[in-house]
N, C-alpha and C positions, 0 to 999 in steps of 0.2 A: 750798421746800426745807426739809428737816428743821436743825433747830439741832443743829450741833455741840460738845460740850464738850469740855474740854482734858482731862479723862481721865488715862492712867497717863501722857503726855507728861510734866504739870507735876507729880503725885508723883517721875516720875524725875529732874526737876531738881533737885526738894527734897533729895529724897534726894543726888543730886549734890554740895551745896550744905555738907548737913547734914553728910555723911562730910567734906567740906573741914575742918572746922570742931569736929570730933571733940574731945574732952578739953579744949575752954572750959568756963571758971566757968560753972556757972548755967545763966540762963536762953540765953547766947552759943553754947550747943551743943546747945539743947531744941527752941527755939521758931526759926520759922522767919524770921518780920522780924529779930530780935537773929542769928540764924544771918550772914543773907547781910549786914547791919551790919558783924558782925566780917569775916568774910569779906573783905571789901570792905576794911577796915584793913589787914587781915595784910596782904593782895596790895600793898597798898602802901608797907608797911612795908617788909618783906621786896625789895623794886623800891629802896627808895628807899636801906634799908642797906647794899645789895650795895654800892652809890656809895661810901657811908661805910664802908667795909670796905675799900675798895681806896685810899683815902685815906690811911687808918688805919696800914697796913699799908706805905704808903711812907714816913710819916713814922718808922717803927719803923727804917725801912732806912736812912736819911737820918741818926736818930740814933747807930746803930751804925758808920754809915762814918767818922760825925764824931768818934765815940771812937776810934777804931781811928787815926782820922788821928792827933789828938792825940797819942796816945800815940809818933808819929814826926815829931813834930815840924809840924805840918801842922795845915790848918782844912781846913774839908768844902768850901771852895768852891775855895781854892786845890789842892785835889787834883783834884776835878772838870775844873778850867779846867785844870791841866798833863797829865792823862791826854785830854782833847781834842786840846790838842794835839799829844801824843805819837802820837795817831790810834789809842788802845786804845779800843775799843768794846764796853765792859763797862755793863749796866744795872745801877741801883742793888742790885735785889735780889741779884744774884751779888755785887756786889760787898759788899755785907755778909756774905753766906755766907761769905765767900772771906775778911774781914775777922775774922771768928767762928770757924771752923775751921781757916785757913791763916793763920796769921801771917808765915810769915816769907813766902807769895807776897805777901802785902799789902804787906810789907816792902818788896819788889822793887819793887812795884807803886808806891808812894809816891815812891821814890827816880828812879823814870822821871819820877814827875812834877814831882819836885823840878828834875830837869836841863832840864825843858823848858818853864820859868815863861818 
């Protein structure tokens, strides 16, 4: 049987690989081992900060409930634990919206939890 080579198959991966990889330093966006290197970081960069991105962004919300409490007389945990059991099922993120933009519903909001420590 005749010998086969891999032909435009593996240019088009390169190519694939290459366009991934666009607008690195250097050699990170020329050459094609340093190509699929970086390549190969980014994808996991990018995998791995999405994690720390959603982490990030609760502690953001966590802090802002916890001022918003304060300033009514409250901690973040004691508000958490009385709107439980008040049976309000608000997640963190609204409730810092709601903390940031609606004050006096936070108001409301606190004062429920306050009646039902």
């Amino acid at each position: 049987m005749a010998r086969t080579k891999t032909g435009f198959v593996r240019r088009r991966h390169h190519n694939k690989i290459r366009k991934m990889v666009k607008g690195q330093y250097g050699s990170r966006g020329r050459l094609w081992k340093r190509s699929n290197e970086a390549m190969l970081k980014s994808l996991f960069y990018s995998y791995r900060d999405r994690r720390a991105r959603s982490r990030k962004l609760r502690e953001l919300w966590i802090i802002r409930i916890n001022a918003a409490a304060r300033l009514n007389n409250l901690t973040y945990s004691r508000l958490i634990y009385g709107l439980k059991k008040a049976g309000v099922d608000l997640n963190r993120k609204m409730l810092s919206e709601i903390a940031v933009h609606d004050a006096d519903t936070f108001k409301k909001l606190s004062m429920l939890a306050l009646q039902n420590q």
